[in-house]
Biopython code that builds the backbone (N, CA, C, O; Angstrom):
import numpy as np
from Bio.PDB.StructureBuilder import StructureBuilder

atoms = [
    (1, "UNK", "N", (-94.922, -80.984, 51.977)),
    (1, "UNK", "CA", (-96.167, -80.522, 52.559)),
    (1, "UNK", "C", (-97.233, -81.615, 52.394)),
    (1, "UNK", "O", (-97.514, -82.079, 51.290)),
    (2, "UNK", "N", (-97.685, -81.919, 53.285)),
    (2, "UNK", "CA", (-98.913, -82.844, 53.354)),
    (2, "UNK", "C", (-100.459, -82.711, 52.998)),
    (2, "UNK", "O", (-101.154, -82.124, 53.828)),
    (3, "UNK", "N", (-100.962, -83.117, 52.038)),
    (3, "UNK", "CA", (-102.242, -83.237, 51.544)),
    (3, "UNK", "C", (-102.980, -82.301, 52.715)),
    (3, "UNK", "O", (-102.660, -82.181, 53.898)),
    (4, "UNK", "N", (-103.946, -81.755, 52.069)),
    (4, "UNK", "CA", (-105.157, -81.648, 53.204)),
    (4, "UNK", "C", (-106.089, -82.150, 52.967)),
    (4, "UNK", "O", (-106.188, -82.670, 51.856)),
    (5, "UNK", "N", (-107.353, -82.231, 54.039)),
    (5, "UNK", "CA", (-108.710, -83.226, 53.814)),
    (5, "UNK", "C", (-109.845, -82.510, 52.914)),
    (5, "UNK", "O", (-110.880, -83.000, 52.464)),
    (6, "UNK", "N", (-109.457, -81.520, 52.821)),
    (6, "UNK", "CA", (-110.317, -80.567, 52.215)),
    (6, "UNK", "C", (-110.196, -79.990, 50.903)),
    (6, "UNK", "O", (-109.100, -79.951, 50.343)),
    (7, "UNK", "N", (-111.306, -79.512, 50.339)),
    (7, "UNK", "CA", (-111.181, -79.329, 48.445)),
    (7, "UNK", "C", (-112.049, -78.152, 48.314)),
    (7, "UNK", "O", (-112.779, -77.829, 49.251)),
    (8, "UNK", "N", (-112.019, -77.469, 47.183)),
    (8, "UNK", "CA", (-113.116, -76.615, 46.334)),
    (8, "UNK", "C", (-114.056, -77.702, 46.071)),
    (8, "UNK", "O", (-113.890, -78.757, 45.458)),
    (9, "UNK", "N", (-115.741, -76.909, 47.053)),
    (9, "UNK", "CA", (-116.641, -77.341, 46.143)),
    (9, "UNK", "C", (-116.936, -77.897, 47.035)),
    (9, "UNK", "O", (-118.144, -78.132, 46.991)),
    (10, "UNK", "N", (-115.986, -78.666, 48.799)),
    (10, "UNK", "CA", (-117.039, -79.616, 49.869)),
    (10, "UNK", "C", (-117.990, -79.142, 50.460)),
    (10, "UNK", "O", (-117.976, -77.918, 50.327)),
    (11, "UNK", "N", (-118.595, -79.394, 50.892)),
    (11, "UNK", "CA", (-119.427, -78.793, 52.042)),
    (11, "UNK", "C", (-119.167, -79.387, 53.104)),
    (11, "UNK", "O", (-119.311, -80.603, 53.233)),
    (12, "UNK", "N", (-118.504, -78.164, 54.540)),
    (12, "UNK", "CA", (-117.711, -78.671, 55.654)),
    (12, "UNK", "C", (-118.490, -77.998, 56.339)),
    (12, "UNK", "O", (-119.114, -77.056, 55.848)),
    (13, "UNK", "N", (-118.604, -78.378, 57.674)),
    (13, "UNK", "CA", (-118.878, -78.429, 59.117)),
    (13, "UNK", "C", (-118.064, -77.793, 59.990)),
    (13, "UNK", "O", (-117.007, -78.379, 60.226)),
    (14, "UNK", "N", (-118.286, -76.571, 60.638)),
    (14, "UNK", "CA", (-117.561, -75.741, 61.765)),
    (14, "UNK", "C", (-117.106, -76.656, 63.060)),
    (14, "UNK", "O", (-118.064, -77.271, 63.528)),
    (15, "UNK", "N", (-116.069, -76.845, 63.627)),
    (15, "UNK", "CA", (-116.437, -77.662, 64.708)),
    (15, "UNK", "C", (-116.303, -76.270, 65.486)),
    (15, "UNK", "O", (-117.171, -76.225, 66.358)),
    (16, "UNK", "N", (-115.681, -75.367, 65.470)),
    (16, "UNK", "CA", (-115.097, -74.348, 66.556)),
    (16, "UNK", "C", (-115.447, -72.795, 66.542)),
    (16, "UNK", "O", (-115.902, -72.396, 65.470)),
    (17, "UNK", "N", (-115.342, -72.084, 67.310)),
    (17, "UNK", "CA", (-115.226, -70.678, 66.813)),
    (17, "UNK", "C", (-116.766, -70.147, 66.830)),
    (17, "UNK", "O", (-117.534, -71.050, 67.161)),
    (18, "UNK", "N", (-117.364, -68.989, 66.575)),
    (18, "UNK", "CA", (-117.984, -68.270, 66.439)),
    (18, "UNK", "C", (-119.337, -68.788, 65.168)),
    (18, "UNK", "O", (-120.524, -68.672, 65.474)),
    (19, "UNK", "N", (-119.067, -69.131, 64.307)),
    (19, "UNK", "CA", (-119.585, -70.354, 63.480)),
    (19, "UNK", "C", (-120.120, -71.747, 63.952)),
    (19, "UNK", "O", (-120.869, -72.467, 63.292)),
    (20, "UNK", "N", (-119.504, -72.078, 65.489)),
    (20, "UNK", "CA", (-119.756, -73.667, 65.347)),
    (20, "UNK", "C", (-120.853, -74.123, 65.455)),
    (20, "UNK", "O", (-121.806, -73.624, 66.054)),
    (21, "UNK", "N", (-120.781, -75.586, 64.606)),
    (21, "UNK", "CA", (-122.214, -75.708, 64.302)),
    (21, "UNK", "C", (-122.865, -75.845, 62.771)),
    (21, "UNK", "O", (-123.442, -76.820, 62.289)),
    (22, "UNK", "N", (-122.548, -74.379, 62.087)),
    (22, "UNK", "CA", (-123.308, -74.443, 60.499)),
    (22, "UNK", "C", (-122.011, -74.870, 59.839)),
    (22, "UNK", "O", (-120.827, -74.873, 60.176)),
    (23, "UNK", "N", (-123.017, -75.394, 58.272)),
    (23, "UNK", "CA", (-122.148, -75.861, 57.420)),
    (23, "UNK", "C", (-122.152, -74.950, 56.099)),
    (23, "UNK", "O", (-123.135, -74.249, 55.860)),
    (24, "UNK", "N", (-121.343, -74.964, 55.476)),
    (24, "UNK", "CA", (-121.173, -74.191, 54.026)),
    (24, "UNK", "C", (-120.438, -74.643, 53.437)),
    (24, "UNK", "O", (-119.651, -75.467, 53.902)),
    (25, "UNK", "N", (-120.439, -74.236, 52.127)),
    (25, "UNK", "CA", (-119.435, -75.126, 50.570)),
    (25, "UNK", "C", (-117.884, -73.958, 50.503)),
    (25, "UNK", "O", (-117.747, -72.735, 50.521)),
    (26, "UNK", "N", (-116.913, -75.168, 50.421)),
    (26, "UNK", "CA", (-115.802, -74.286, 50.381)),
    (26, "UNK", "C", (-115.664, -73.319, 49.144)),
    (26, "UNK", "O", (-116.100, -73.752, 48.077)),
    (27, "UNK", "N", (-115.228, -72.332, 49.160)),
    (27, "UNK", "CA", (-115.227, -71.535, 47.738)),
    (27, "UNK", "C", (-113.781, -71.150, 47.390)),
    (27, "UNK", "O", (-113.582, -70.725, 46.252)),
    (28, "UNK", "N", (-112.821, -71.245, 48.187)),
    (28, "UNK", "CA", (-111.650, -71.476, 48.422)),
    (28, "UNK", "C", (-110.604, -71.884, 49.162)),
    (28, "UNK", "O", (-110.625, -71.527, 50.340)),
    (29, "UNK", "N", (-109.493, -72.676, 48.717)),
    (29, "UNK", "CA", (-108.313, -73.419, 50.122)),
    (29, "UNK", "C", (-106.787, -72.338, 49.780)),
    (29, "UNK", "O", (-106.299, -72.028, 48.693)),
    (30, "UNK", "N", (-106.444, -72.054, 50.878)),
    (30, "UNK", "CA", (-105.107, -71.697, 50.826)),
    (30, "UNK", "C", (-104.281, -72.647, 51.101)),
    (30, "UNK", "O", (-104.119, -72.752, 52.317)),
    (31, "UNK", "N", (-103.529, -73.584, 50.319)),
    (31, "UNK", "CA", (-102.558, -74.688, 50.549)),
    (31, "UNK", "C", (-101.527, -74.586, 51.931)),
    (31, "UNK", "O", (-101.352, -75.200, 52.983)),
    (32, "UNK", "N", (-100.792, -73.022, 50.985)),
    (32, "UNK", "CA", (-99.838, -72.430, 51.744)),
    (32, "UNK", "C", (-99.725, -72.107, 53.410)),
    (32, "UNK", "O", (-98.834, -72.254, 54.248)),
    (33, "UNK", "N", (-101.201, -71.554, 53.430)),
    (33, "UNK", "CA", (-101.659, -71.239, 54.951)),
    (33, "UNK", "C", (-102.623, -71.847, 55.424)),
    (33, "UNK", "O", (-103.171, -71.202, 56.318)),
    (34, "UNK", "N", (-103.336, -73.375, 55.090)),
    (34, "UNK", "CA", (-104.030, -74.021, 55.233)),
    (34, "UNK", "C", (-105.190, -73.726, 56.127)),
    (34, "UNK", "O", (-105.476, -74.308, 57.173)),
    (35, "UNK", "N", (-105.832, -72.702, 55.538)),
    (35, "UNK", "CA", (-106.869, -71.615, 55.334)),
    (35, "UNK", "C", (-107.940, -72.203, 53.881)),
    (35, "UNK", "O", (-107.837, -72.624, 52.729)),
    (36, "UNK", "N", (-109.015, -71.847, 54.984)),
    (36, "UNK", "CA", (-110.302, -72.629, 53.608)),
    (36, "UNK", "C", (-111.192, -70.776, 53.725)),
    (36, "UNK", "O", (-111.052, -69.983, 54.656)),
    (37, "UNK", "N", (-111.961, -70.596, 52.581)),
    (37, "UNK", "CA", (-113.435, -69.228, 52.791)),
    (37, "UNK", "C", (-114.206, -70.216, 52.562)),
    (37, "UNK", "O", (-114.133, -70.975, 51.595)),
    (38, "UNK", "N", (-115.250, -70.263, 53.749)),
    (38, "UNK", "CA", (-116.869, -70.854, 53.612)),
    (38, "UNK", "C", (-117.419, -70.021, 53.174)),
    (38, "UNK", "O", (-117.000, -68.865, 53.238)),
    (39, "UNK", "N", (-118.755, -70.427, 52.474)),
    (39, "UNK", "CA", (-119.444, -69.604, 51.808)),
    (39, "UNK", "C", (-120.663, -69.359, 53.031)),
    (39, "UNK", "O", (-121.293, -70.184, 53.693)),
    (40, "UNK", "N", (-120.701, -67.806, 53.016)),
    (40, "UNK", "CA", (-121.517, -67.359, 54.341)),
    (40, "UNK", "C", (-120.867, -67.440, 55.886)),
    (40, "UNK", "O", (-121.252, -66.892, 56.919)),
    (41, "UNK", "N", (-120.212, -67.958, 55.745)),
    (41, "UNK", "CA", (-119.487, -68.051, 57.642)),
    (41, "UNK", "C", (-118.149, -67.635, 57.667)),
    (41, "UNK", "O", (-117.324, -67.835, 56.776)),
    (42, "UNK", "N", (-117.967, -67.038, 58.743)),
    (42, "UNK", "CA", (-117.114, -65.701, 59.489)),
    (42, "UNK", "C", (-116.777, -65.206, 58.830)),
    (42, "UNK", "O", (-115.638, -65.191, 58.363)),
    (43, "UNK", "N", (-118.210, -64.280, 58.418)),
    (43, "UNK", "CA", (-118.358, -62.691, 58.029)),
    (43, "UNK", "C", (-117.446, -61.805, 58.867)),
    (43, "UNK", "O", (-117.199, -62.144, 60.025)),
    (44, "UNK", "N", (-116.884, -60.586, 58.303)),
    (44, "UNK", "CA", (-115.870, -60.219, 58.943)),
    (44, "UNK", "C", (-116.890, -58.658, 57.799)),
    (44, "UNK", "O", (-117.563, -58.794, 56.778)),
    (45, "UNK", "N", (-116.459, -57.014, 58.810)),
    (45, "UNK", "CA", (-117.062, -56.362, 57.936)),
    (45, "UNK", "C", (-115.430, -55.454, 57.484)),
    (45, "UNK", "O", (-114.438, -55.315, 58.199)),
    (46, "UNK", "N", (-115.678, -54.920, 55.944)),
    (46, "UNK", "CA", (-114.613, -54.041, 55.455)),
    (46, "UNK", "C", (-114.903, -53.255, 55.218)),
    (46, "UNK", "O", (-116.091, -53.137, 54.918)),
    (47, "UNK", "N", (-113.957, -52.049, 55.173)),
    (47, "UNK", "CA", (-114.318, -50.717, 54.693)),
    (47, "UNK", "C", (-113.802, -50.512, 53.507)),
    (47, "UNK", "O", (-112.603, -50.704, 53.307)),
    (48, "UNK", "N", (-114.526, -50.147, 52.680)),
    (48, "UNK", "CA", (-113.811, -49.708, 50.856)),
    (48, "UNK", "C", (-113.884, -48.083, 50.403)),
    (48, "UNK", "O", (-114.773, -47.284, 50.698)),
    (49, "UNK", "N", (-113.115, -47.931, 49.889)),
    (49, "UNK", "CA", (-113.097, -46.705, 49.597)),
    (49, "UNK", "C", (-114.306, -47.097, 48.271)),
    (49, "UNK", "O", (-114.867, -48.171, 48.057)),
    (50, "UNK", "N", (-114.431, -45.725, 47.496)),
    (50, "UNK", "CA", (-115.409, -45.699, 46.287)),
    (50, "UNK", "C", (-114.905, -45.644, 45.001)),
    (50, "UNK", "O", (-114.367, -44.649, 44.515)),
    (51, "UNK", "N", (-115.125, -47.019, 44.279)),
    (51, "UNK", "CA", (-114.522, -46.894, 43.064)),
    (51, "UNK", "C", (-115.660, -47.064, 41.688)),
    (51, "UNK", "O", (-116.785, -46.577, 41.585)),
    (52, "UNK", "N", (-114.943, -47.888, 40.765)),
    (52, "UNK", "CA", (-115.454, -47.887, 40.188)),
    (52, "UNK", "C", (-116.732, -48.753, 39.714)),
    (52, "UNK", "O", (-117.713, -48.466, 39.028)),
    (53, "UNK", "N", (-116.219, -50.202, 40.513)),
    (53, "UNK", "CA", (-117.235, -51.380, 40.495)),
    (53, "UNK", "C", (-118.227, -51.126, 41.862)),
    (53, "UNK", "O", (-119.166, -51.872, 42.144)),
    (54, "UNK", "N", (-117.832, -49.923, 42.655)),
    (54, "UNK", "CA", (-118.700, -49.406, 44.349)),
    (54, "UNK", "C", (-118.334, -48.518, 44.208)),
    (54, "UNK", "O", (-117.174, -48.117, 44.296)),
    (55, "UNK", "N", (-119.792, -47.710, 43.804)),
    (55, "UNK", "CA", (-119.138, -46.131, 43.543)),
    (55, "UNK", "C", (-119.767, -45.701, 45.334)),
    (55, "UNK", "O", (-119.691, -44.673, 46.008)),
    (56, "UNK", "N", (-120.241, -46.774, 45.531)),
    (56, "UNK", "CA", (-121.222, -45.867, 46.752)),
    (56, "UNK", "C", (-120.010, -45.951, 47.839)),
    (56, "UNK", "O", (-119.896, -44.952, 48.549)),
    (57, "UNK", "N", (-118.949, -47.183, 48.090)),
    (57, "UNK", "CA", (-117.860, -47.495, 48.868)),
    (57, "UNK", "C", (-119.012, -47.787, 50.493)),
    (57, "UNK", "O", (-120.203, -48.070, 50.625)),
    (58, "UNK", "N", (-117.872, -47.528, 51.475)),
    (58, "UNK", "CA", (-118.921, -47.748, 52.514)),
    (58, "UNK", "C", (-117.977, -48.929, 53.263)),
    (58, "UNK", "O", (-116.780, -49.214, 53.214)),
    (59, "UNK", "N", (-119.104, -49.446, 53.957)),
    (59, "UNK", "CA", (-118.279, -51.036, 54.779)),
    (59, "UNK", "C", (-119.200, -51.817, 54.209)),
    (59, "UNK", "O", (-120.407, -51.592, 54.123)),
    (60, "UNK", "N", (-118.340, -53.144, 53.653)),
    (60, "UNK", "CA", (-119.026, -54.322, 52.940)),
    (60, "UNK", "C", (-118.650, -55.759, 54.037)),
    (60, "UNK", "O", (-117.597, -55.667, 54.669)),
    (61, "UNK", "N", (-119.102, -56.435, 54.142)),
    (61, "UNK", "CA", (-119.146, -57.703, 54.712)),
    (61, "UNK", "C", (-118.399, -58.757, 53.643)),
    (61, "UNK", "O", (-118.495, -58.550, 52.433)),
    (62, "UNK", "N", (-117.639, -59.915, 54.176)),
    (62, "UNK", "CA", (-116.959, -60.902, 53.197)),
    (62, "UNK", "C", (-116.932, -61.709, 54.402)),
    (62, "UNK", "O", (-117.109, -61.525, 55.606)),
    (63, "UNK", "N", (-116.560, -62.958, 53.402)),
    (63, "UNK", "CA", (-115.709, -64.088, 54.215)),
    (63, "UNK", "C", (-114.478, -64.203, 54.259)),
    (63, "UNK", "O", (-113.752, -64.235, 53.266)),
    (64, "UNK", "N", (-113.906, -64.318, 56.072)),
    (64, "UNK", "CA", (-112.877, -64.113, 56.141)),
    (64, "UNK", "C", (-112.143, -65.881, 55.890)),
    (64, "UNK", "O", (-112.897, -66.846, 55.760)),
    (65, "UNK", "N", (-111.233, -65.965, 55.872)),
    (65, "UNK", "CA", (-110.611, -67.814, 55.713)),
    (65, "UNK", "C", (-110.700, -68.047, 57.136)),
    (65, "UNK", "O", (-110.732, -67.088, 57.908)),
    (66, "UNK", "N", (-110.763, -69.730, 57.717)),
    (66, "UNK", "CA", (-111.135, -70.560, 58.820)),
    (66, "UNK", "C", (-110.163, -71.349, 58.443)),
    (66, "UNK", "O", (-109.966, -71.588, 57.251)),
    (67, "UNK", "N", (-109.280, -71.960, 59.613)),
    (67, "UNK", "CA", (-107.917, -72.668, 59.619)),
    (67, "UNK", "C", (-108.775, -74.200, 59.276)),
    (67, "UNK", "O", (-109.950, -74.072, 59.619)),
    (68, "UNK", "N", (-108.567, -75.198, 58.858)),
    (68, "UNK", "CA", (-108.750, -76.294, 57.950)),
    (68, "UNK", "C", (-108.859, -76.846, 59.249)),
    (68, "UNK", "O", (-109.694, -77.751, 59.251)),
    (69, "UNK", "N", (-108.239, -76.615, 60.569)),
    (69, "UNK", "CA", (-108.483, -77.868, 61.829)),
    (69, "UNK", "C", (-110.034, -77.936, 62.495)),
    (69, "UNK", "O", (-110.655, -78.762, 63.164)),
    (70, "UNK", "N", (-110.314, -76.550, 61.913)),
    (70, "UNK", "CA", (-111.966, -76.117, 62.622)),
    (70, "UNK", "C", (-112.459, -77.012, 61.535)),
    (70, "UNK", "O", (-113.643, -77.123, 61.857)),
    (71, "UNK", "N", (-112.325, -77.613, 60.615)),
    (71, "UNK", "CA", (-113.237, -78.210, 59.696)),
    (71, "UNK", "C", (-113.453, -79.569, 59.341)),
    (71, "UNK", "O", (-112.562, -80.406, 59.482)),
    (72, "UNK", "N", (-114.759, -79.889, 58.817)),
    (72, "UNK", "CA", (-114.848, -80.935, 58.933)),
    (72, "UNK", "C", (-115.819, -81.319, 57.614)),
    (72, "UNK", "O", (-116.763, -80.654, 57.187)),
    (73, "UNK", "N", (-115.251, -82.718, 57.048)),
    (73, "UNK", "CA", (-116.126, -82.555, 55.548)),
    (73, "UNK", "C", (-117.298, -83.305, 56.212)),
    (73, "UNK", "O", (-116.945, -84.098, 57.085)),
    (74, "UNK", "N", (-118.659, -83.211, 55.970)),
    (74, "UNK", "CA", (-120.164, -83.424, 55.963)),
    (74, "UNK", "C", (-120.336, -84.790, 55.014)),
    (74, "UNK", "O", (-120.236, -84.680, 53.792)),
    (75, "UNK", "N", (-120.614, -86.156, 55.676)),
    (75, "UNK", "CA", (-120.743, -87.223, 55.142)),
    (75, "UNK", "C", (-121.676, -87.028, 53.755)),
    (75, "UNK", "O", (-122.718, -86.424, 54.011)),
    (76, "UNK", "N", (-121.560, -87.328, 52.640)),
    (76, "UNK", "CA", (-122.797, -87.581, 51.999)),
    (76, "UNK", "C", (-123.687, -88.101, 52.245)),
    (76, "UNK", "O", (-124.704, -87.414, 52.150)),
    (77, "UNK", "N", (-123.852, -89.366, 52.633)),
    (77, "UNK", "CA", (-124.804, -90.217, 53.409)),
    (77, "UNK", "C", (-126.264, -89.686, 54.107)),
    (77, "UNK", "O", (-127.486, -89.584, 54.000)),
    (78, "UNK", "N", (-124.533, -89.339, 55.258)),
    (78, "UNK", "CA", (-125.817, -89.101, 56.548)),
    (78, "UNK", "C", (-126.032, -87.683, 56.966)),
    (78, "UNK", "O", (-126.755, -87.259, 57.869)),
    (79, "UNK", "N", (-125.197, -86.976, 56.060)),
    (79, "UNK", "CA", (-125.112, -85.411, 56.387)),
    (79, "UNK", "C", (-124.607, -85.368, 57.780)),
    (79, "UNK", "O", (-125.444, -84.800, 58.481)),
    (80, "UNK", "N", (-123.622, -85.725, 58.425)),
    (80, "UNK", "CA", (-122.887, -85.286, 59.415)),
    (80, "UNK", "C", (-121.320, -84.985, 59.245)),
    (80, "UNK", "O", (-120.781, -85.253, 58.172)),
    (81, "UNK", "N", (-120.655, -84.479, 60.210)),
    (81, "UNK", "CA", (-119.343, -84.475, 59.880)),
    (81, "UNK", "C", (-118.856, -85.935, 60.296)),
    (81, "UNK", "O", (-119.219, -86.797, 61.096)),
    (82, "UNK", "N", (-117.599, -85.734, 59.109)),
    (82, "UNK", "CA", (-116.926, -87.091, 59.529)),
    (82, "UNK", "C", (-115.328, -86.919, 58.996)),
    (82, "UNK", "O", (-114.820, -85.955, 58.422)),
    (83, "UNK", "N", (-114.845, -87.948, 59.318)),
    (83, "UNK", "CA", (-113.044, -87.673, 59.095)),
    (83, "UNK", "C", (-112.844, -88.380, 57.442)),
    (83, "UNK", "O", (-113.635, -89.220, 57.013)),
    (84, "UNK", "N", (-112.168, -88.090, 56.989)),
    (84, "UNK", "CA", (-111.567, -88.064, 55.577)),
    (84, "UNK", "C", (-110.643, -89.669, 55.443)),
    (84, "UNK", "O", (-109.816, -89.754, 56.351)),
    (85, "UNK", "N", (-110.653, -90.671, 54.671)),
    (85, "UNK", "CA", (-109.563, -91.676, 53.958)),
    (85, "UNK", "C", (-109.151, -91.287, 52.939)),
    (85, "UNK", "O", (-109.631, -90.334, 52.326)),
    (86, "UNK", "N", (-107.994, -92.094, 52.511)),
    (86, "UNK", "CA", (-107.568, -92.376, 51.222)),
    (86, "UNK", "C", (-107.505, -93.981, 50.822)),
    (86, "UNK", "O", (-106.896, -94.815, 51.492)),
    (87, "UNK", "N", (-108.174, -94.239, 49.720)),
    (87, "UNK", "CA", (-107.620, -95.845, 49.232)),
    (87, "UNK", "C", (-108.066, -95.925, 47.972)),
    (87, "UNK", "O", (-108.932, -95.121, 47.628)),
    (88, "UNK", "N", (-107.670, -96.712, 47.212)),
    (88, "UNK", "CA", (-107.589, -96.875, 46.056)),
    (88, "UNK", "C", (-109.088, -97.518, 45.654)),
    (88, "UNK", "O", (-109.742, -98.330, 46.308)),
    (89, "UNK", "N", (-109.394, -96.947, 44.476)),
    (89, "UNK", "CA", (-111.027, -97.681, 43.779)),
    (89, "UNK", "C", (-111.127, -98.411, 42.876)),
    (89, "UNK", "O", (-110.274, -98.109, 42.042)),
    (90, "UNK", "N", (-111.642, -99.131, 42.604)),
    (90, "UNK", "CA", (-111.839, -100.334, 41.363)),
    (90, "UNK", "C", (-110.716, -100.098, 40.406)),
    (90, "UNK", "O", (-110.054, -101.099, 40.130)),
    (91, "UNK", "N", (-110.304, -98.745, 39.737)),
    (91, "UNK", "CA", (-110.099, -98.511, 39.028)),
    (91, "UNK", "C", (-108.373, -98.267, 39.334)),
    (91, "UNK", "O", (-107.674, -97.949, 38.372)),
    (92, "UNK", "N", (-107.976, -98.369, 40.193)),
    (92, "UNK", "CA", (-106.673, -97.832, 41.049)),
    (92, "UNK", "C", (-106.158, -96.540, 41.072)),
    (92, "UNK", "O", (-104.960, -96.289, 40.943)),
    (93, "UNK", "N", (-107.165, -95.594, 41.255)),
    (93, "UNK", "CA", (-107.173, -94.284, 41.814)),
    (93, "UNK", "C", (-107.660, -94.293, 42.736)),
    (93, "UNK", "O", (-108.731, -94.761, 43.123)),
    (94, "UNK", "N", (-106.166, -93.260, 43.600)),
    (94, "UNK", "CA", (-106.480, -93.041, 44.828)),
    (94, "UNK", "C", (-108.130, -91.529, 45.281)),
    (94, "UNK", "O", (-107.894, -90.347, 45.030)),
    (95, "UNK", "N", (-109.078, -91.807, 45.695)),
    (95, "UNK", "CA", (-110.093, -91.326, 45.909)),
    (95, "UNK", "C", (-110.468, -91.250, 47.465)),
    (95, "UNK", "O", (-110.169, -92.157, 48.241)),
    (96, "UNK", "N", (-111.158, -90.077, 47.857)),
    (96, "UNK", "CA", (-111.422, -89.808, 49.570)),
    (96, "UNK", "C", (-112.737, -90.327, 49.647)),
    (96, "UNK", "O", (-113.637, -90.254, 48.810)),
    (97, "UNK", "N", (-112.726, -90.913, 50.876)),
    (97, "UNK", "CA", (-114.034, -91.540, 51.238)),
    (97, "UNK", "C", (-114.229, -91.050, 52.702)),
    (97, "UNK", "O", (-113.179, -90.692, 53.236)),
    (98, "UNK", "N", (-115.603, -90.937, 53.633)),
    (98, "UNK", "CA", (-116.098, -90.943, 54.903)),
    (98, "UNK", "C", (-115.728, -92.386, 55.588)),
    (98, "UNK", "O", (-115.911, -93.591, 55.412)),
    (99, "UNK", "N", (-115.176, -91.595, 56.359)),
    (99, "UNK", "CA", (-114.414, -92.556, 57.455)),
    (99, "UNK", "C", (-115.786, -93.394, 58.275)),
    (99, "UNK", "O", (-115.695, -94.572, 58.620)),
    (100, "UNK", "N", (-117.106, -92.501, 58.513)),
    (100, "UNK", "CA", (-118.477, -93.099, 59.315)),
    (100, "UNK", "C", (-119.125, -93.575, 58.447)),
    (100, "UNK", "O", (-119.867, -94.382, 59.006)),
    (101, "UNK", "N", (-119.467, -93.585, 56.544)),
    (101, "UNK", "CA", (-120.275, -94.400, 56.200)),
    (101, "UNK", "C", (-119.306, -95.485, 55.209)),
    (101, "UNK", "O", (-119.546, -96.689, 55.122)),
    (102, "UNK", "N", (-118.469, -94.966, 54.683)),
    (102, "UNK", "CA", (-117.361, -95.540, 53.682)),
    (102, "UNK", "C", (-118.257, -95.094, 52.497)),
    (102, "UNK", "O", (-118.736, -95.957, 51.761)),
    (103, "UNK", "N", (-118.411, -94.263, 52.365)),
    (103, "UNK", "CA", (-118.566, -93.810, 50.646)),
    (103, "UNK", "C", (-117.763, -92.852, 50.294)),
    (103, "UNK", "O", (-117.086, -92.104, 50.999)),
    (104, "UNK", "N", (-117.892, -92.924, 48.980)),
    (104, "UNK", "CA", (-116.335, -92.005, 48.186)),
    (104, "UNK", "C", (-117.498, -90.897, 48.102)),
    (104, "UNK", "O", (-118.701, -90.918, 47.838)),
    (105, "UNK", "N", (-116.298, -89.653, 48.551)),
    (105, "UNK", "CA", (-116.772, -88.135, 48.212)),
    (105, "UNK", "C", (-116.232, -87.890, 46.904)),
    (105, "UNK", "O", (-115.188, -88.365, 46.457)),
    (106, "UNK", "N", (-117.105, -87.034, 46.269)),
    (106, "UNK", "CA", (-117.157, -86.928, 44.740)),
    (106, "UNK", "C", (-116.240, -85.594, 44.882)),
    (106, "UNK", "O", (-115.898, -84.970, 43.877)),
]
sb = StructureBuilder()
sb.init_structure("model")
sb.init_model(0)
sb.init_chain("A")
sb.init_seg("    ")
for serial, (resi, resn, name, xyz) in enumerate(atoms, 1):
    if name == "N":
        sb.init_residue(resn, " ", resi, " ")
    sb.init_atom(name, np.array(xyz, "f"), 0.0, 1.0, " ", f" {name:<3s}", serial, name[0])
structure = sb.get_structure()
């Protein structure tokens, strides 16, 4: 299975979909189904029954996961989207950098 461009913690760029356009910080990646949850984008609403942590239950709103091709990591730089490298740093770890400014994403 092949790396993906994406991590806990980026802040990515919608290119597609119902979202496109805003950006939000990933809060989780599904490797398996190469599925990311943005934080705040494509809200999806649920219905819960009433328990104990929602006694009131009801329909709650979440984030649903966005396939990793709609996404795009947000340069540090220049705050735009941009495409993902790999190459080695001073130190000879391999580290991702912006393909539009060449700086390493932390």
């Amino acid at each position: 299975m092949s790396k993906l461009h994406i991590k806990k913690g980026d802040t990515v760029y919608v290119n597609t979909g119902e979202d496109k356009g805003r950006t939000g910080k990933v809060l989780k990646v599904f490797v398996d189904k190469r599925r990311a949850i943005v934080e705040g984008l494509n809200m999806v609403s649920k219905s819960q029954k009433p328990s104990a942590k929602n006694p009131q239950g009801g329909i709650v709103k979440q984030e649903a996961p966005i396939h990793i091709s709609n996404l795009n990591v947000v340069d540090p730089k220049t705050g735009k989207p941009t495409r993902i490298g790999r190459k080695l740093n001073a130190d000879g770890k391999l580290v991702r950098y912006a393909k539009k400014s060449g700086e390493e994403i932390k």
